[in-house]
C-alpha positions as CSV (number, residue, x, y, z in Angstrom):
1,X,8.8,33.5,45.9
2,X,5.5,35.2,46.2
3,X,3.3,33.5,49.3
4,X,-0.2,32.0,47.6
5,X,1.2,32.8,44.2
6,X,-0.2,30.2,41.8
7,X,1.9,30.1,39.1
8,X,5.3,31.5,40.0
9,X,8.0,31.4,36.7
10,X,11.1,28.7,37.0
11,X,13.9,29.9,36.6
12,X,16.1,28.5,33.6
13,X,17.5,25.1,35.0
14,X,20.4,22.6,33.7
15,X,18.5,19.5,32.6
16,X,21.3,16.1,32.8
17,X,20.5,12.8,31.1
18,X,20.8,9.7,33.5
19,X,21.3,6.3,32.3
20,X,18.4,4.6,33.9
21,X,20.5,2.1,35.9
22,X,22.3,4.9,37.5
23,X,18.9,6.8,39.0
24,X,17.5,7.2,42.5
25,X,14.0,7.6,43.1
26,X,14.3,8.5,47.0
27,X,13.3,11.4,47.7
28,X,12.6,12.8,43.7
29,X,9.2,13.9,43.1
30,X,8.3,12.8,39.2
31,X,6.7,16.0,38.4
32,X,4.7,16.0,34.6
33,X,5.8,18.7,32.0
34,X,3.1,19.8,30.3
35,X,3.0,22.1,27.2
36,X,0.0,23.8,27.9
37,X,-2.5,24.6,31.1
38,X,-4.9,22.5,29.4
39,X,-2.5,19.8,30.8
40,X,-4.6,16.5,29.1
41,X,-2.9,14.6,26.5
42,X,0.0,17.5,26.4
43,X,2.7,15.9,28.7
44,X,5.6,16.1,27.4
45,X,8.2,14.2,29.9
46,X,8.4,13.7,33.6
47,X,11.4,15.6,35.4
48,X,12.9,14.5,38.5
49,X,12.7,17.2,41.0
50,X,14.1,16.8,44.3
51,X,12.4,17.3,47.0
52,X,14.0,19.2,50.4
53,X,14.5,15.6,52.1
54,X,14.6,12.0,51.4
55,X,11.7,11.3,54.0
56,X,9.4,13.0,52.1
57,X,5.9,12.0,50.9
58,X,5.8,12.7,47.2
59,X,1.8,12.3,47.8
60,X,1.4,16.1,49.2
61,X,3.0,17.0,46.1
62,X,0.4,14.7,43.3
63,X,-2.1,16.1,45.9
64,X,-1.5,19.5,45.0
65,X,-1.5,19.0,41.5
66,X,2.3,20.5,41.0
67,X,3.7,20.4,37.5
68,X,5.8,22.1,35.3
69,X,4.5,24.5,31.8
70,X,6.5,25.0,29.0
71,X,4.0,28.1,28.0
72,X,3.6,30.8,30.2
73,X,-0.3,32.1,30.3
């Protein structure tokens, strides 16, 4: 990772379906994918990403405006 890089590429991940019973919302950050940059009405799902601890604030992250793109620009 590139310091003050604003758009660093995600590496492929492994994506698991959860029955919505079973999940935990300490310490996950519901991040928006978006198809686009234009963001808008292009979200797509919300992933679960966790975050380095459970005491976390998910605020700095909705903050900072941190999604996910499924086209690079």
């Amino acid at each position: 990772m590139i310091p003050k890089e604003l758009t660093p590429e995600l590496p492929v991940m492994h994506v698991t379906a959860i029955e919505r019973k079973l999940i935990v919302n300490a310490g996950y950050y519901d991040c928006p994918v978006y198809i686009t940059t234009m963001r808008g009405g292009t979200i797509v799902f919300t992933a679960k990403l966790r975050m380095e601890s459970e005491e976390q604030d998910e605020k700095l992250w909705i903050l900072s405006g941190v999604a996910l793109f499924m086209q690079p620009e």
